[in-house]
N, C-alpha and C positions, 0 to 999 in steps of 0.2 A: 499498595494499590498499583504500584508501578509494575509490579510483577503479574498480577493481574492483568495490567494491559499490556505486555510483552507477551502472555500466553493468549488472549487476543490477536492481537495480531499474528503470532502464527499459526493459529487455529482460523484466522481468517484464510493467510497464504495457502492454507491446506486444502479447504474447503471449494477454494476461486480454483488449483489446481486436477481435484475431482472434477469439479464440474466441466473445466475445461478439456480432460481427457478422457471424460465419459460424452459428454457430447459430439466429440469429434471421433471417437471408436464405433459410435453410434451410424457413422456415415459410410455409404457406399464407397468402398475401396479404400480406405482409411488406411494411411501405411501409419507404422507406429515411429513414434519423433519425426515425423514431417507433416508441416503445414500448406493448405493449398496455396498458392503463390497469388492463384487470382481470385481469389478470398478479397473482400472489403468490409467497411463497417456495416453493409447492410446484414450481413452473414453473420448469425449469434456465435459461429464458431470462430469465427476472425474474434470477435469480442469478449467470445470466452477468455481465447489463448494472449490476448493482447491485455487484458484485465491482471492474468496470470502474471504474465512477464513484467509488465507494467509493477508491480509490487515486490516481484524477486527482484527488479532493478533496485529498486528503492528502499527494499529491506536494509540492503549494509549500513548506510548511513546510518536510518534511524535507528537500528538497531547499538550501531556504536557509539552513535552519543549517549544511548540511551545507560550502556553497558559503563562509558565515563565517567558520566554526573552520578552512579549510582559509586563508583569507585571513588571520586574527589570529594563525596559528601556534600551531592548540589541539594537546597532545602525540599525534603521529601513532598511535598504538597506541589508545591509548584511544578517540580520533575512528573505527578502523576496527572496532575491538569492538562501538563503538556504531551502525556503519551497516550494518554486517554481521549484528547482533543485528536492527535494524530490517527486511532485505533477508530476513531467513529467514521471523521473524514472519509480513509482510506474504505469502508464499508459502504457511505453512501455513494463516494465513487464507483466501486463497483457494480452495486444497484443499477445506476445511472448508465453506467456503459452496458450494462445489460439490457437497459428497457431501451434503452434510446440511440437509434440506429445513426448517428449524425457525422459527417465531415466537419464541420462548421466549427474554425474556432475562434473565438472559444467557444464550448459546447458548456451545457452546463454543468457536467463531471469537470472540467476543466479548474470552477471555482474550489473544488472540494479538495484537487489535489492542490491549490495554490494553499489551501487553508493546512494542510497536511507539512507541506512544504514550509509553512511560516511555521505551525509547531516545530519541527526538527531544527530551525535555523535558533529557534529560541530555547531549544536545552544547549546547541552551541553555546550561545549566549552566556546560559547559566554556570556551564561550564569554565567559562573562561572568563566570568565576573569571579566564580571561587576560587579558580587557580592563582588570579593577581593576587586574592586576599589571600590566601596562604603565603 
């Protein structure tokens, strides 16, 4: 299951990066790899590409703990609760920064990456409860 939600999430990252540079090619004068400077959240394109990057930041982490505990033999169930828990998060976050144009934080994508953020902290965890026991 864990593999499954690994190919989740990058079929997510994929999917947030289409959208973001289909929407933003979409625009009058649209140079290609640059963002307008005075873009804000009100601008779906600001929220596309900040959605986008917002999870390529975040990918390495999860992705390497994910990639550890599957190498140290953390217990497979828990490891897929927590990548699957991470894999939903990170989706309604997106959702969220798509419909909801806000400054304000927190905003309420804000709880979903805290929620995303506490799975990744707890395959650390898992990781490094196995390790001692080895």
């Amino acid at each position: 299951m864990s593999y499954w939600g690994i190919l989740c999430l990058l079929l997510t990252i994929l999917i947030q990066g289409i959208i973001a540079s289909s929407v933003k090619a979409r625009r009058q004068n649209a140079i290609p790899g640059k963002i307008d400077e005075s873009l804000g959240h009100q601008d779906f394109v600001f929220r596309a590409h900040r959605t986008y990057l917002n999870s390529l930041e975040n990918f390495p982490a999860i992705f390497g703990a994910i990639v550890l505990a599957i190498l140290v033999g953390v217990e497979a169930f828990w490891l897929s609760v927590l990548v699957w828990g991470y894999a939903l998060a990170r989706i309604i976050h997106m959702i969220l920064y798509y419909a909801i144009a806000t400054e304000k934080n927190p905003s309420p994508r804000s709880y979903f990456y805290l929620i995303g953020l506490l799975c990744n902290i707890g395959i650390f965890v898992l990781c490094a409860v196995r390790l001692y026991q080895a």
